[in-house]
N, C-alpha and C positions, 0 to 999 in steps of 0.2 A: 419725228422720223424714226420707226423702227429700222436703224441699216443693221447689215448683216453679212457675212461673207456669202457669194454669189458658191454655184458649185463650180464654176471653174478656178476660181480663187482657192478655194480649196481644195482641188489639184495639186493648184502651184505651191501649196502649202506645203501636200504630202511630197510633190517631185523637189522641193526643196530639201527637204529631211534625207531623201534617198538618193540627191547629188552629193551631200555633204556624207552620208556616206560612203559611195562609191569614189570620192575625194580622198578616204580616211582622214576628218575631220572629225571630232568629236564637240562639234557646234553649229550652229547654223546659225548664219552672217547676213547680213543682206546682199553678198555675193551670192547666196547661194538662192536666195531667193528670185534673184534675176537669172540666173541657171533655171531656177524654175519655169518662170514664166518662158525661157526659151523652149524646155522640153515640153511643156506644155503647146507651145505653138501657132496655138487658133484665137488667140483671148484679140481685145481690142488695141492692147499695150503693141503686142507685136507686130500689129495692121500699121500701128503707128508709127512705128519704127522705120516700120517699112517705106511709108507714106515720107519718110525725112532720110530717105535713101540709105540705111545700114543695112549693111553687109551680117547678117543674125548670124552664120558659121563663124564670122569673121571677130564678131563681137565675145562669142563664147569661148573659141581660141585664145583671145585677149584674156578676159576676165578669168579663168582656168589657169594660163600662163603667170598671171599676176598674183595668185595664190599662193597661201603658206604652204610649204610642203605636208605631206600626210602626217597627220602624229604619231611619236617614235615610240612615246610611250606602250602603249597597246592597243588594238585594233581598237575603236568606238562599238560601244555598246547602243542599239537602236533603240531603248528604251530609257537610253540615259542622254542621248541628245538633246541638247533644249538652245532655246533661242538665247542668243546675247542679248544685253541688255539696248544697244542700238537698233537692232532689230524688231525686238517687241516696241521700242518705239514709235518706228517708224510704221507695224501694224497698227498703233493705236490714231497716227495720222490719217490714217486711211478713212477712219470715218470723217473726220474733218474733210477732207476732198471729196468724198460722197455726200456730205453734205452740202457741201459749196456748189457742187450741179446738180443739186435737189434726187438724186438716185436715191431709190428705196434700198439699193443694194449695193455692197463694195466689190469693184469689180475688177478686172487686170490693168483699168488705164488709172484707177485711183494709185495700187499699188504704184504704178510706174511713180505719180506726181509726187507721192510721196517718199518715195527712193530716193528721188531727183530734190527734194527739201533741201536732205541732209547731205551735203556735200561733201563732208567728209567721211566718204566711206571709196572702199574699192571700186564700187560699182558706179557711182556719180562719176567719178575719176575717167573711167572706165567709156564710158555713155559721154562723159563731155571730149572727148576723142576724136568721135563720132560726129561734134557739133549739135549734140542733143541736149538741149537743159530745161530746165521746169517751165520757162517760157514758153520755150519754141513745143513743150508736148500738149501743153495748156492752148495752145492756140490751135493748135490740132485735134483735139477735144473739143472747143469750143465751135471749130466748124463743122465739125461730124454732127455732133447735137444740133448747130443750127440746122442741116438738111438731115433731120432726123426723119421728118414725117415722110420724104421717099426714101429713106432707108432703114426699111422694115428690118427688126430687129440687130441694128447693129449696136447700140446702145443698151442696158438695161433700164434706162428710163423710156416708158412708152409714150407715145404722143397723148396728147390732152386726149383724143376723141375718144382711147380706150383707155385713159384714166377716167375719164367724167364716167364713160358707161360702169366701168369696175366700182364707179363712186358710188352708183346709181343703185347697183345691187347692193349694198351693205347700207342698212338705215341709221345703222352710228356713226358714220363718216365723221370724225372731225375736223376736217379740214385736212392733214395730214397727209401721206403718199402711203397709206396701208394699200390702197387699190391698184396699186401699181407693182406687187411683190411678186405677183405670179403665180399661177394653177398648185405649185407647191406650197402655201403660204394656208393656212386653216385660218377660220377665225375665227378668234379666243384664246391664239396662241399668245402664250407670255413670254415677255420681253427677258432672252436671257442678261442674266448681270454679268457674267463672264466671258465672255463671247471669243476672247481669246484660247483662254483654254480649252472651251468646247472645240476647237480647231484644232487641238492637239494629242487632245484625249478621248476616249469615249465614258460619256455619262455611263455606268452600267448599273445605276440603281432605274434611271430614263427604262432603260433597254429591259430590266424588271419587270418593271411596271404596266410595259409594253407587250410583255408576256413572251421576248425574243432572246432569252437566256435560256438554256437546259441545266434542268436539275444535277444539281451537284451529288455524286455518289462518293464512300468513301473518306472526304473530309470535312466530317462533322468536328471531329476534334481539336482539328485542325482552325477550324475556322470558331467555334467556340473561342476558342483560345485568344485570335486577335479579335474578337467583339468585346472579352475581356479587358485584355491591355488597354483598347480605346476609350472605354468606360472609366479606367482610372481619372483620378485628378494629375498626378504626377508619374513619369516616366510610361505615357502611352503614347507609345512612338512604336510600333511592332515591326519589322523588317522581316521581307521573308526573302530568303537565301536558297537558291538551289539554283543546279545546272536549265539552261533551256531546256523545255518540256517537261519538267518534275510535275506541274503541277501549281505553280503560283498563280497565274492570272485565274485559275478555276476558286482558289480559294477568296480571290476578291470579287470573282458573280458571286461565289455562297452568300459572300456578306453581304450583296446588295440585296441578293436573294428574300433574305433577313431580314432587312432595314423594311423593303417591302411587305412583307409579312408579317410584320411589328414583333417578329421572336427573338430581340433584341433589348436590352437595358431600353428605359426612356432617354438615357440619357443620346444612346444614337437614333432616335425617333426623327424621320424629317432630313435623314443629312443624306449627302450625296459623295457616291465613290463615283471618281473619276479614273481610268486609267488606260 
């Protein structure tokens, strides 16, 4: 099974990042990832909520209220945000639950089941309040999918009839749920190995390649310079420092720019800037 973040999942991803920080948190929690899914809205996680009678303004008051105050230190930097380590766990459960209901895709009710796992967090806390727990959302799951086939589209896994047919067009089928990914899905696309950070970051050597970068004016020099560092064997760690808007993220398309255009060491031949 190729699974993958769904794109509303990756909403919930982005409105997580930009709850934590309108929180002034300089993290992001699996509170705040269930803040996500609330601001988000529409996904199946919150049908189901619904479906087990919570109160979603009622919920988010809670969860918000229960939160660590803003941090005193200094305001969070949006580029410096990253996930806790319970957090990135509980995304990497997510395929596990996409898996467990055969989904080609990880979708907002995986997230829930897997929030709901780990129990010790704000947000299980939080949601068993409610009388919500991996059970009770698992069984709620379980009967949506069973009246799947009169409930066009409420699921990301499609019924057999237009899996078979989607199986029917692709002559490599291996048995597998690639035919079920969706009008977005190419095929021949490869399996990313990262799939977490793709959600966090943008590929910009991808975006190169793709010919959806513009050319960098200006810093050649600049960007020389960290192609340099990274080529070293020892102390190629380059840091680039300046106020918002100098000019740094433009120097890291140069390099991907680069990378793509093989006007780089061999030694960065093949590598991928994320940021």
């Amino acid at each position: 099974m190729d699974a993958k973040f769904s794109p509303r999942v990756r909403d919930v991803i982005t409105f997580s990042r930009e709850e934590a920080l309108r929180l002034g948190h300089n993290y992001i929690g699996i509170e705040h990832i269930l803040l996500g899914l609330i601001r988000e809205g529409e996904g199946n996680a919150i049908r189901i909520l619904q479906r087990l009678e919570v109160d979603i303004d009622e919920l988010r008051k809670m969860v918000e209220g229960a939160m660590e105050p803003a941090s005193a230190m200094r305001p969070p930097d949006k580029e410096k945000i990253t996930l806790v380590k319970q957090a990135e766990r509980m995304l990497k459960i997510t395929f596990l639950e996409a898996k467990l209901f055969k989904s080609p895709n990880i979708d907002t009710e995986h997230l829930l089941l897997s929030m709901l796992k780990d129990e010790d967090n704000l947000a299980t806390r939080t949601l068993h309040k409610f009388s919500v727990d991996y059970d009770s959302v698992k069984h709620e799951v379980d009967a949506i999918l069973a009246a799947g086939s009169e409930t066009k589209g409420a699921f990301s896994a499609k019924p057999k009839a237009q899996s078979s047919q989607s199986a029917d067009d692709d002559d490599d089928d291996s048995g597998s749920f690639q035919g079920g990914g969706g009008p977005q899905r190419k095929q021949g696309d490869s399996k990313s190995k990262t799939p977490v950070l793709d959600n966090f970051g943008r590929d910009l050597t991808k975006l190169a390649e793709d010919g959806k970068l513009d050319p960098i004016v200006g810093r050649e020099k600049e960007i020389e310079r960290v192609s340099q560092i990274l080529s070293r064997r020892k102390k190629n760690n380059p840091v680039l420092i300046g106020e918002p808007g100098v000019g740094k993220s433009a120097i890291a398309e140069g390099l991907a720019l680069r990378i793509i255009q093989r006007k780089v060491s061999r030694v960065l031949f093949n590598k991928r800037i994320v940021a």
